[in-house]
TORPA-4810 file (N, C-alpha, C, O; in nm, 3 decimals):
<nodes>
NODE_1_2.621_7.643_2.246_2.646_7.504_2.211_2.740_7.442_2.315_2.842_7.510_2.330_X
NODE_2_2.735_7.336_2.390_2.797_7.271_2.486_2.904_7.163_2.398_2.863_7.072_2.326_X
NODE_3_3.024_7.189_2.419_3.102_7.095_2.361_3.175_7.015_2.437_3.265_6.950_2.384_X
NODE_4_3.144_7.004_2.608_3.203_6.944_2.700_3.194_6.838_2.679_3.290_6.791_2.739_X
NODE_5_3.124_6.728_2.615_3.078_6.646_2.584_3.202_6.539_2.473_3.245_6.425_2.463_X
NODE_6_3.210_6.648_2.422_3.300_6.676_2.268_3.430_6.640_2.313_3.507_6.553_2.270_X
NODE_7_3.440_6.703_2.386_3.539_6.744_2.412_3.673_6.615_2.507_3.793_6.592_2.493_X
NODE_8_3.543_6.556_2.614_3.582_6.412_2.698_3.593_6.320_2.583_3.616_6.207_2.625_X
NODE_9_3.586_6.325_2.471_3.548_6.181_2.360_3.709_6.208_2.304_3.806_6.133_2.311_X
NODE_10_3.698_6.327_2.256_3.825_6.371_2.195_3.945_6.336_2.304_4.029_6.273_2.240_X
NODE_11_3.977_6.348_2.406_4.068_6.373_2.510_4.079_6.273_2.587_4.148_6.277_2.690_X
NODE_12_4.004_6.157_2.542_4.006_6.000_2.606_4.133_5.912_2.509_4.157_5.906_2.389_X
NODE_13_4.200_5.846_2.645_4.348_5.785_2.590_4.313_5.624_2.584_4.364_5.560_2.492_X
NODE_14_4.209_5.541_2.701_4.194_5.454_2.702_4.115_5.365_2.667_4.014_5.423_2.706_X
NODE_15_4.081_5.279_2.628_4.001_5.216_2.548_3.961_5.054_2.629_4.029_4.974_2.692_X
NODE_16_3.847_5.060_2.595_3.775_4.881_2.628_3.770_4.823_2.492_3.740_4.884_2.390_X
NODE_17_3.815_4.656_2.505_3.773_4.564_2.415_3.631_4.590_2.323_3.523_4.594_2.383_X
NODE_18_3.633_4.603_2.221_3.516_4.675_2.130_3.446_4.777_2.093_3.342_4.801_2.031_X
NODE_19_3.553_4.850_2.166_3.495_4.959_2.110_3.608_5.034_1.996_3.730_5.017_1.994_X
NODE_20_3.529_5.116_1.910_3.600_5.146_1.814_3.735_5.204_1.823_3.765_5.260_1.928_X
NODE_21_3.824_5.199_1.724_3.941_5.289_1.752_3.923_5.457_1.647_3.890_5.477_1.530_X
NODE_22_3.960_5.538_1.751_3.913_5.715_1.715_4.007_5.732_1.609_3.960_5.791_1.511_X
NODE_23_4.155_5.688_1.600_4.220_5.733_1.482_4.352_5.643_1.500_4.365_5.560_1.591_X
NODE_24_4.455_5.672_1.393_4.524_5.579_1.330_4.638_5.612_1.416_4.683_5.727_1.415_X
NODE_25_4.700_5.503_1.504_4.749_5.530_1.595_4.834_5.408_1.655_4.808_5.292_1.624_X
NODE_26_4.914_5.436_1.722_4.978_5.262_1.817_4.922_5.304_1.938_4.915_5.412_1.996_X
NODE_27_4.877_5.172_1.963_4.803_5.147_2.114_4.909_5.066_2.168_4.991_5.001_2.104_X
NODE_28_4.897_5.081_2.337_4.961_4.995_2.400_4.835_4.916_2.484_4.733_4.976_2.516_X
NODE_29_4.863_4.756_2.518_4.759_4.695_2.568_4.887_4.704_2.732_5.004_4.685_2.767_X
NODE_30_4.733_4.752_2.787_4.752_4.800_2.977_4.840_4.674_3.027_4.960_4.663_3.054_X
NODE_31_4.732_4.582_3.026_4.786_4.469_3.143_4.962_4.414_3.085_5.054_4.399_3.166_X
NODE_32_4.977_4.390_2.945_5.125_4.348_2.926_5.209_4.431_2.842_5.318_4.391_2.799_X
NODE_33_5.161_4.543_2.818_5.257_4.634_2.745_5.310_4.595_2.598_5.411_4.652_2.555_X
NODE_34_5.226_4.471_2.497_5.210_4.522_2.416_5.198_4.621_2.313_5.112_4.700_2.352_X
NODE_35_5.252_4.665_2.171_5.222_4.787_2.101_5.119_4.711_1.951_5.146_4.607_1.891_X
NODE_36_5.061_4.757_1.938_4.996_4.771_1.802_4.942_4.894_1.711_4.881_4.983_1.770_X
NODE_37_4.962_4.905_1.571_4.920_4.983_1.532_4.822_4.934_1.500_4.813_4.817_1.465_X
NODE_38_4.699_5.041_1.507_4.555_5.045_1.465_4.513_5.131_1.402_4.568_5.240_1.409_X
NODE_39_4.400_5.111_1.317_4.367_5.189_1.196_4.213_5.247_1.228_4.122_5.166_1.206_X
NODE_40_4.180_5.361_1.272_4.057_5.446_1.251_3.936_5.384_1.256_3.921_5.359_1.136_X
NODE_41_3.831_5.339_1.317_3.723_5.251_1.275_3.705_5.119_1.283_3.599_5.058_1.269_X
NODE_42_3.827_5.070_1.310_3.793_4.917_1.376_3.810_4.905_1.510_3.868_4.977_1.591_X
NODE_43_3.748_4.798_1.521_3.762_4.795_1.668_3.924_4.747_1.731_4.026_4.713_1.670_X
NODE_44_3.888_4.765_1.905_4.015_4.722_1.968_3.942_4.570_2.005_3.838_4.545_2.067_X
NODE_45_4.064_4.461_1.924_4.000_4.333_2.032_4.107_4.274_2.130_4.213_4.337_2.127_X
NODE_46_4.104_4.191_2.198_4.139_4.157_2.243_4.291_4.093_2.209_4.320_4.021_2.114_X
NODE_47_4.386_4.147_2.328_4.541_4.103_2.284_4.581_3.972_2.257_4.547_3.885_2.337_X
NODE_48_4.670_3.932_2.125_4.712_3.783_2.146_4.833_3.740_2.210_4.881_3.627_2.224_X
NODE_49_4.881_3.882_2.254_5.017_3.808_2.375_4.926_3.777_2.502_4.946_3.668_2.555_X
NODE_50_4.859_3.833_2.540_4.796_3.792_2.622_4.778_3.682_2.686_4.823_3.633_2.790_X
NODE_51_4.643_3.623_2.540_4.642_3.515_2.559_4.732_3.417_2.492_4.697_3.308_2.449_X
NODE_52_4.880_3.477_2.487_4.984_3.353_2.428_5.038_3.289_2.562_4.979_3.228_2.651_X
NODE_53_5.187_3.328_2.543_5.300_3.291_2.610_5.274_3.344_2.714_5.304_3.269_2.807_X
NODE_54_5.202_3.509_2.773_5.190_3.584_2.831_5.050_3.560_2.913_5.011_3.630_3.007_X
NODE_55_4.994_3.467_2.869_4.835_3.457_2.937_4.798_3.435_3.081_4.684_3.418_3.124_X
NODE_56_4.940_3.439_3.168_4.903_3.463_3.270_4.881_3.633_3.341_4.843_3.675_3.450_X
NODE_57_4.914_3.677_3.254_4.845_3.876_3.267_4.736_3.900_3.220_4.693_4.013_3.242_X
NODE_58_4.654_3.811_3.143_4.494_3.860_3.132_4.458_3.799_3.234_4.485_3.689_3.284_X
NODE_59_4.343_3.951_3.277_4.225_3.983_3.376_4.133_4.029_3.292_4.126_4.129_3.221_X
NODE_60_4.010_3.867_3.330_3.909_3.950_3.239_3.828_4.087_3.358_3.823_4.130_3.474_X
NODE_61_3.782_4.103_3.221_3.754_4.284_3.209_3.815_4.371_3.208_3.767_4.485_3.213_X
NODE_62_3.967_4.341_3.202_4.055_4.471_3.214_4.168_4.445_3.081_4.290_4.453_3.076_X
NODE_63_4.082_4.414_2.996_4.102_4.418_2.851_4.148_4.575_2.811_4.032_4.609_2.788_X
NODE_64_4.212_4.676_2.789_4.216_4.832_2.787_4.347_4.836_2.700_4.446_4.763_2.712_X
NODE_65_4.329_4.927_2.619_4.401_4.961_2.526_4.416_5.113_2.550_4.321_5.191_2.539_X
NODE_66_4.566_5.159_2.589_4.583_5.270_2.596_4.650_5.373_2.444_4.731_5.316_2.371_X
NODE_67_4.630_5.441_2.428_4.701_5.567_2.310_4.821_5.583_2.327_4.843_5.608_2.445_X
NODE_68_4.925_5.581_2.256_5.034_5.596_2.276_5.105_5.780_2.262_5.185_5.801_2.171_X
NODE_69_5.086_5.840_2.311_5.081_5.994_2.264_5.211_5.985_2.193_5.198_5.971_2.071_X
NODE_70_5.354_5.990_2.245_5.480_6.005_2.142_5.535_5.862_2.151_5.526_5.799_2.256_X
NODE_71_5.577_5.825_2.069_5.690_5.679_2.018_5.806_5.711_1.988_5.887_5.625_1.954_X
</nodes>
């Protein structure tokens, strides 16, 4: 059974705009260092510091939500 596969899904920290979130966790958003906690199964959307006060640090497509391993 090949679990290499398995294994890159499990061991991935970063994330694109829509796609789901793997588990219950604080993300940090890349471009402004944002934290949010997120809950298992929904998606990551797009940051609202971003596009607040901060909207001169969004680059579209580089929407990415990283895992926060320790806090």
């Amino acid at each position: 059974m090949d679990t290499s596969n398995k294994d890159e899904k499990t061991s991935k920290s970063i994330y694109k705009v829509g796609e789901i979130v793997p588990e219950d966790a604080f993300y940090i958003c890349v471009p402004c260092g944002n934290k949010q906690y997120l809950k298992a199964g929904t998606r990551f959307k797009s940051c609202l510091k971003c596009f607040g006060k901060d909207w001169r640090l969004f680059k579209g497509g580089l929407e990415l939500w990283e895992k926060i391993k320790n806090l």
